[in-house]
PABAFI-294289 format. One record per residue (C-alpha): residue in three letters; x, y, z. Coordinates in steps of 0.5 Angstrom, whole numbers, plus 500, padded with zeros to 3 digits. Example, Ala and Ser with C-alpha at 12.3 -4.5 7.8 and 13.67 -1.06 7.14 Angstrom:
! residues 2
ALA525491516;SER527498514;
END
This chain:
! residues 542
UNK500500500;UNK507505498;UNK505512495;UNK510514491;UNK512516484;UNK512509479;UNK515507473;UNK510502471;UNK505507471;UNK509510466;UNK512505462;UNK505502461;UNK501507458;UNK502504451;UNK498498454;UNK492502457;UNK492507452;UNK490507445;UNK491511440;UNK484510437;UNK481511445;UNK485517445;UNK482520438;UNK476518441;UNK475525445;UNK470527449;UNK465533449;UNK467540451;UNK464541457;UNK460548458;UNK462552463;UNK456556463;UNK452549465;UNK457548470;UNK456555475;UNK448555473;UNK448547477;UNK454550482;UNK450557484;UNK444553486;UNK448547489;UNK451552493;UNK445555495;UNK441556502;UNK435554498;UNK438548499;UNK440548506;UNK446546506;UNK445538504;UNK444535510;UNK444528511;UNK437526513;UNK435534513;UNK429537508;UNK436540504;UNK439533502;UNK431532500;UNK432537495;UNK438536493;UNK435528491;UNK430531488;UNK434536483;UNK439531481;UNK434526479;UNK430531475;UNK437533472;UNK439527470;UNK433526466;UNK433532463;UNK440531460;UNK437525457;UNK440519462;UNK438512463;UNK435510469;UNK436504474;UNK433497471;UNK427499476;UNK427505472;UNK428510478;UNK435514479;UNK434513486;UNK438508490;UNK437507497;UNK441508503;UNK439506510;UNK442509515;UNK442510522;UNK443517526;UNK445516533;UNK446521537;UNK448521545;UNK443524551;UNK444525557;UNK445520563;UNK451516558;UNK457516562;UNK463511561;UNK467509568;UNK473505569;UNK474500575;UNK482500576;UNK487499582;UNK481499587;UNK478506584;UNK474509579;UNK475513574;UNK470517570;UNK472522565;UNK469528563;UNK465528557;UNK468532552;UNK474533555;UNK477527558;UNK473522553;UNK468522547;UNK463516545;UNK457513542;UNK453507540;UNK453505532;UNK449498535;UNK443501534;UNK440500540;UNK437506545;UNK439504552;UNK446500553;UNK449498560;UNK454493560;UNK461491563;UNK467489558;UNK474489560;UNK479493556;UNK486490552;UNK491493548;UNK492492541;UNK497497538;UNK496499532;UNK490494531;UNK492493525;UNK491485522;UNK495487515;UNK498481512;UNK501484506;UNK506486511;UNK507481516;UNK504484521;UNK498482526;UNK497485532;UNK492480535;UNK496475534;UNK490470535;UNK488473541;UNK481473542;UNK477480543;UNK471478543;UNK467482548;UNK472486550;UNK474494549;UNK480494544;UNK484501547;UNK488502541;UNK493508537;UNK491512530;UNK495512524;UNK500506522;UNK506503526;UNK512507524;UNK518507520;UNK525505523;UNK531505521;UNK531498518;UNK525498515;UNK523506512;UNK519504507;UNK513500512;UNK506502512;UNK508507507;UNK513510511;UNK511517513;UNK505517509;UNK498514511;UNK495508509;UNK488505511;UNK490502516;UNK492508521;UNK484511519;UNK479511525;UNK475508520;UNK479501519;UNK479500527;UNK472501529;UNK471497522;UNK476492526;UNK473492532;UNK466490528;UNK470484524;UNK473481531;UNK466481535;UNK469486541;UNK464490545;UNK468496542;UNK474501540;UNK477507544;UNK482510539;UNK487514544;UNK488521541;UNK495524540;UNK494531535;UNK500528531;UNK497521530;UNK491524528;UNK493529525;UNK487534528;UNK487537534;UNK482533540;UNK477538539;UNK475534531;UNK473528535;UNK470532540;UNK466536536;UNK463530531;UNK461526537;UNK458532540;UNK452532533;UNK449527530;UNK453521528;UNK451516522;UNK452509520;UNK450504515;UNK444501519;UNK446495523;UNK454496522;UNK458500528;UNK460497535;UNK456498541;UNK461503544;UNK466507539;UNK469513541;UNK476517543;UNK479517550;UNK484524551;UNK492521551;UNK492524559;UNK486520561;UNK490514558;UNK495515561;UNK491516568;UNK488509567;UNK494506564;UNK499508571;UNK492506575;UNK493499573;UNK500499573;UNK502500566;UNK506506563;UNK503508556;UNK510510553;UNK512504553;UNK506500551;UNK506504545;UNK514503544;UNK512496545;UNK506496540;UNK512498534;UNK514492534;UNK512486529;UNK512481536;UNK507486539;UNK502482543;UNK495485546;UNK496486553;UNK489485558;UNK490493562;UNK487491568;UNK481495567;UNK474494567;UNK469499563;UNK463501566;UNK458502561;UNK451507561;UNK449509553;UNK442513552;UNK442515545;UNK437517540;UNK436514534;UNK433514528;UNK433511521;UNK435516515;UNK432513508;UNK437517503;UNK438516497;UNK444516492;UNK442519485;UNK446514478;UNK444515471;UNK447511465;UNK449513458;UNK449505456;UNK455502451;UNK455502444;UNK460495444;UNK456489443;UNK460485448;UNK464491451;UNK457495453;UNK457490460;UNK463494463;UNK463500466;UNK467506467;UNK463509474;UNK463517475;UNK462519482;UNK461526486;UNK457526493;UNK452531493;UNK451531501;UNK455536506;UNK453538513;UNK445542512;UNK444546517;UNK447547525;UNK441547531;UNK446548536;UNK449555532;UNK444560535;UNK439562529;UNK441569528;UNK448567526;UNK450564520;UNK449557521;UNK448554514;UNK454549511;UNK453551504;UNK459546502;UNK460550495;UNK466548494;UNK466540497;UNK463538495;UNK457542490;UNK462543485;UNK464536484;UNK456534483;UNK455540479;UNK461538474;UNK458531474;UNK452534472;UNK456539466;UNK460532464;UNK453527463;UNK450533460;UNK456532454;UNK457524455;UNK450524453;UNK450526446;UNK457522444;UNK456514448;UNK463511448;UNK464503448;UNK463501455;UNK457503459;UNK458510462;UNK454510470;UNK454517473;UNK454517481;UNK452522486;UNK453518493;UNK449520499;UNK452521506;UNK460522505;UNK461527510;UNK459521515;UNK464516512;UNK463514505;UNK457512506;UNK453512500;UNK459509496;UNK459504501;UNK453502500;UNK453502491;UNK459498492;UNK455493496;UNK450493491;UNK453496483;UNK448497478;UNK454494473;UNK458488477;UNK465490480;UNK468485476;UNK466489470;UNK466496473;UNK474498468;UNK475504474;UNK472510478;UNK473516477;UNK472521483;UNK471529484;UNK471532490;UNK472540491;UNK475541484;UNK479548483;UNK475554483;UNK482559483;UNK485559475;UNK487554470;UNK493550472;UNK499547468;UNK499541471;UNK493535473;UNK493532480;UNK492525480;UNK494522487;UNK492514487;UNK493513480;UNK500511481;UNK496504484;UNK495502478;UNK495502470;UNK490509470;UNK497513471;UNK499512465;UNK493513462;UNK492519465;UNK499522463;UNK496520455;UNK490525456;UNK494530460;UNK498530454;UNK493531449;UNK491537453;UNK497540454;UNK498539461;UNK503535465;UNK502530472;UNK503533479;UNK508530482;UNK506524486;UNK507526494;UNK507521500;UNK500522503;UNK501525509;UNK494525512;UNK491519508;UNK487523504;UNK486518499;UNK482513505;UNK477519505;UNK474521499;UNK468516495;UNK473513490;UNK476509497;UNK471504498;UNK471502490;UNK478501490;UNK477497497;UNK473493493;UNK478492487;UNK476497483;UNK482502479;UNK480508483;UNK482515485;UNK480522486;UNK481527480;UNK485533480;UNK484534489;UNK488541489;UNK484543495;UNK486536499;UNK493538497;UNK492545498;UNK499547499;UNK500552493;UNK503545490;UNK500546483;UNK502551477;UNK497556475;UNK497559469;UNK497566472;UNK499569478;UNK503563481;UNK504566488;UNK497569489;UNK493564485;UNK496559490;UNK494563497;UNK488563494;UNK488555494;UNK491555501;UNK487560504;UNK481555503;UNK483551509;UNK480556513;UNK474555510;UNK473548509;UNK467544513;UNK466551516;UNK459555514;UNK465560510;UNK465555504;UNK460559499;UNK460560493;UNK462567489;UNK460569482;UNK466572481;UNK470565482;UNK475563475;UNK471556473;UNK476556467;UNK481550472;UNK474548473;UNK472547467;UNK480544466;UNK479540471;UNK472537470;UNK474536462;UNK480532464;UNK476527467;UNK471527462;UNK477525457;UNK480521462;UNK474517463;UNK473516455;UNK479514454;UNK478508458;UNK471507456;UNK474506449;UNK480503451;UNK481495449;UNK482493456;UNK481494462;UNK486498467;UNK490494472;UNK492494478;UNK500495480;UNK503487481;UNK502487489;UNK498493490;UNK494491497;UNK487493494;UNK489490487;UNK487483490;UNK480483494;UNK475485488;UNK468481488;
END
């Protein structure tokens, strides 16, 4: 699971790429379409997009009747809508989690020493369940490590680090070396706990293992949380590093040497001598939201039954009660992730009028603010199988600042779609960004991931919002141009992420275009793409 530059991409453009695929060029996507669908997207009207919120409702409702306007084909059944049943959870008061350790019982603060919630389901929980230590939690036989060890945790609470065990001296390129992989993500913990049968997973926050600050944990856990129905752990949460170093000096253990210990391929878990108390009142409700796909069908007699998937979640973050009503309290999310959704809009209105050889399915996935929800849940039931399914190509929070001189592709290195990539970018007069190590595991936490889970070549189109570091060249005014793109960090998942009219579209256009091409060129191409030979995800495909 390495993120870094690949020569075999390169060398193998000539196998996925086509000199009849490339002169197959798509359709000229119209900017004017794509600021008319971004200014509505973006709008109050639609209450920011909320998940399980009147605004995701509307939101459903345009992008469905878009997707007909434009001329595309719905499901089998006829509908353009796919359900996701989601569970929203939210705690209430009278939950408390204490832990009887060395003959005295300790009771974290809510919100300041430990944060937690229920993903069962169920709205009144009390249990007792003793704590055991697993590292890292990681099981990654790619890279002979278990931290389990065959150690049955099954109705236990797994006490656990963010991130991934880290590099050495001797071995600087495991788990990445200083990149993430999915393994360091919280998602893959709590998802572990779930696989093992434990009673539930407290992560032990560090800002540098997270990557945020404690007030991100805290603040999610203090809202409304959602999950896939029937998918979480009884109890999932955080615990401060101070409260975990408490409790591992009151059972005996001194937490720096635990975690040094967990650095090492011979880790085995460790029963901490504590027991947890648990009392969880939360309130639940079943969301029924929808992912919104339309089809432009293949022309190929034989080739038709594959597919190139396009994705751009619609959802963000609605409207905050707990945000006083005479403050701004709507997270409009223009540029994540209302510009995603209009440019798929913008590039179906196009793949319409010119089909290529494979099937072309345009995906607008519910509830990716609340972990990659919708995706999840297509991937578990595709409209074309995933066997068939050739890549995904994924936008989110495209370029809203100038055009660029080069394309970011940060993913494709897995796979044969780089040197695809590097053939459309050519053509278009652009070069690749250089490949940089992901330091915060961006490419686990965009919609792409869970096709590339799956087994699909996937990534994330052009993400110079993800990477906003002034890393891209811009045509004009490189320094400016780059503060802009950086200044966005301030206004990402903050009520600040509006849309302006007098935003330059033309790398938006660039980049939506790209994507167009690129998905072209492989919807026509004579092969499928492949996965680099011993790539993790390129060996769990359905």
């Amino acid at each position: 699971m390495r993120l870094r530059p690949l020569t075999f991409a390169a060398s193998c453009a000539a196998l996925t790429l086509s000199s009849t695929a490339l002169a197959q060029q798509a359709p000229a996507v119209s900017e004017t379409a794509l600021r008319a669908h971004l200014s509505f997207l973006a709008d109050d009207l639609l209450e920011g997009r909320g998940t399980g919120q009147r605004g995701g409702a509307l939101t459903v409702r345009y992008l469905e009747t878009q997707a007909a306007a434009i001329g595309l084909k719905p499901m089998a059944d006829g509908a353009y809508r796919q359900k996701v049943a989601i569970e929203g959870t939210r705690l209430l008061p009278g939950s408390a989690v204490s832990f009887d350790v060395g003959g005295k019982r300790i009771a974290p603060k809510i919100g300041e020493g430990i944060v937690f919630g229920t993903g069962s389901g169920q709205t009144n929980l009390a249990f007792d369940a003793p704590l055991i230590f697993v590292g890292y939690g990681v099981s990654a036989p790619e890279e002979q490590w278990d931290d389990y060890k065959g150690v049955d945790v099954k109705g236990k609470i797994l006490v656990m680090m963010v991130n991934d065990p880290q590099p050495t001296n001797e071995e600087p390129n495991r788990f990445a070396g200083k990149a993430y992989t999915w393994y360091g993500r919280w998602l893959y913990k709590f998802e572990e706990a779930v696989r093992r049968g434990a009673a539930g997973a407290l992560l032990i926050h560090t800002t540098p293992s997270a990557s945020y600050a404690w007030g991100v944990p805290s603040n999610s856990f203090s809202h409304e949380r959602f999950h896939l129905a029937g998918k979480g752990n009884r109890i999932e949460g955080w615990l401060h590093e101070d409260t975990a170093r408490e409790l591992f000096a009151a059972g005996g253990f001194d937490l720096d040497k635990l975690r040094a210990q967990a650095e090492r391929r011979d880790f085995t878990p460790v029963d901490l001598k504590i027991g947890a108390h648990v009392e969880l009142k939360s309130a639940i409700r079943q969301v029924e939201d929808f992912n919104v796909i339309g089809i432009v069908p293949g022309t190929d007699p034989k080739l038709k039954e594959q597919a190139v998937v396009y994705s751009a979640h619609w959802d963000h973050f609605g409207i905050d009660q707990n945000i006083p009503a005479d403050r701004d309290r709507i997270f409009n999310g223009a540029v994540d992730n209302a510009t995603g959704s209009a440019a798929l809009l913008a590039m179906a209105a196009e793949a319409v009028k010119k089909p290529t050889r494979r099937t072309q399915v345009f995906l607008w996935p519910a509830a990716e603010e609340q972990g990659l929800l919708g995706s999840a849940a297509y991937v578990a039931n595709p409209v074309v199988p995933l066997a068939k399914t050739a890549a995904n190509l994924n936008l989110d929070s495209l370029n809203f600042v100038g055009r660029t001189k080069d394309i970011g592709v940060p993913g494709a290195e897995r796979s044969s779609l780089y040197g695809t990539a590097a053939g459309v970018a050519k053509k278009m007069g652009l070069k690749l960004a250089p490949t940089i190590p992901d330091l915060s595991g961006a490419y686990f936490r965009a919609d792409h991931f869970n096709f590339a889970k799956a087994g699909v070549p996937a990534f994330n189109v052009g993400s110079a919002v993800f990477s906003g570091d002034g890393h891209f060249e811009f045509e004009h005014d490189q320094a400016h141009s780059s503060a802009t793109m950086v200044g966005f960090k301030g206004h990402y998942h903050q009520v600040t992420d509006d849309y302006h009219a007098n935003w330059d579209l033309s790398g938006m256009v660039q980049q939506t275009q790209f994507t167009l091409n690129l998905g072209y060129a492989v919807a026509n191409a004579p092969d499928m793409p492949r996965w680099k030979e011993g790539d993790a995800f390129g060996r769990v495909k359905r």
